[in-house]
C-alpha positions as CSV (number, residue, x, y, z in Angstrom):
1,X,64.6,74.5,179.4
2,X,63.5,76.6,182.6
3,X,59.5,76.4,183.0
4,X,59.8,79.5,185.1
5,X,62.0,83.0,184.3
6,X,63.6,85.1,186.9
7,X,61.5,87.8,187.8
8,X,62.2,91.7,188.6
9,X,61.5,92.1,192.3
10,X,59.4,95.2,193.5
11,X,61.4,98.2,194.9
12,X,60.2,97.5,198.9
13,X,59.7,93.5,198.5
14,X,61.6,91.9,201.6
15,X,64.1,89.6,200.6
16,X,63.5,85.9,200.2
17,X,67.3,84.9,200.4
18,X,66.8,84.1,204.3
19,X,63.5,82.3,203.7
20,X,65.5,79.8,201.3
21,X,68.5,79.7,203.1
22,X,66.2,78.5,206.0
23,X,64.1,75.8,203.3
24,X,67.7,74.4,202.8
25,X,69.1,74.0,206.2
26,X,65.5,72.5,207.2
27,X,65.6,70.0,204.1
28,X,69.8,69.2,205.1
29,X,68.6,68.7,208.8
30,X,65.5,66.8,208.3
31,X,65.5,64.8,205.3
32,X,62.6,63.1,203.4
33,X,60.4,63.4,206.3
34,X,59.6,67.2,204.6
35,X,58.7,65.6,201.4
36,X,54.9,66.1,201.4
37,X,55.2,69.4,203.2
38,X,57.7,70.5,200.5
39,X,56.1,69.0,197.9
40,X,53.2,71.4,198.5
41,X,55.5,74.5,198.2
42,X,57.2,74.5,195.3
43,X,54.5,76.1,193.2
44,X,54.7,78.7,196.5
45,X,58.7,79.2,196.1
46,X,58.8,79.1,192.4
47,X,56.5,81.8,191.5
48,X,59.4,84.1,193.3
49,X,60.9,83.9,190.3
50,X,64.4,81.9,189.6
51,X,67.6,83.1,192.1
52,X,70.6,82.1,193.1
53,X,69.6,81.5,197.2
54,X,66.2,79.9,195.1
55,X,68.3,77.8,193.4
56,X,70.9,76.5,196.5
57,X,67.5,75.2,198.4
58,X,66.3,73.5,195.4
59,X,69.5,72.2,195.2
60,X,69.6,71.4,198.8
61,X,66.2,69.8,198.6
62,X,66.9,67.5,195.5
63,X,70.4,65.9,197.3
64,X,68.7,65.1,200.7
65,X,65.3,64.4,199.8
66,X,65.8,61.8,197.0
67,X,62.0,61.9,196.3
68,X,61.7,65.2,195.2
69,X,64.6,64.9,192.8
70,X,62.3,63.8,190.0
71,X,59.6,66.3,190.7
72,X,62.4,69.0,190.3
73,X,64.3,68.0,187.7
74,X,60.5,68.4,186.0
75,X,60.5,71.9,186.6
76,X,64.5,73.1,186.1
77,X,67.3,71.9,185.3
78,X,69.1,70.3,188.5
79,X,72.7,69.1,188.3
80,X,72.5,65.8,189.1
């Protein structure tokens, strides 16, 4: 069960696909020292609306920030 749905994006939004690629890199490179900064941007990254880049950095974030894993899996579905 996904808490939140993929939303339409607005005709002239910018895209966020660089913006997460980044949030994944950052979490890859630096590890669980961005857990309480992370921590207070999910809400922030999730309201985009669910997306495949969206997706990859959650992805990203649960595998090399093991504390977050559990917060995560709380909110969708994360494959391990």
């Amino acid at each position: 069960m996904y808490l939140y749905k993929t939303q339409t994006r607005r005709k002239n939004a910018p895209s966020e696909e660089p913006i997460f690629q980044c949030i994944g890199q950052l979490a890859a490179a630096v590890g669980p020292n961005l857990t309480k900064l992370l921590h207070d941007q999910l809400d922030l990254m999730l309201a985009c609306g669910l997306s495949g880049p969206l997706v990859s950095a959650l992805t990203a974030i649960a595998k090399h920030i093991p504390p977050l894993l559990k917060t995560l899996q709380g909110v969708i579905r994360i494959p391990f």
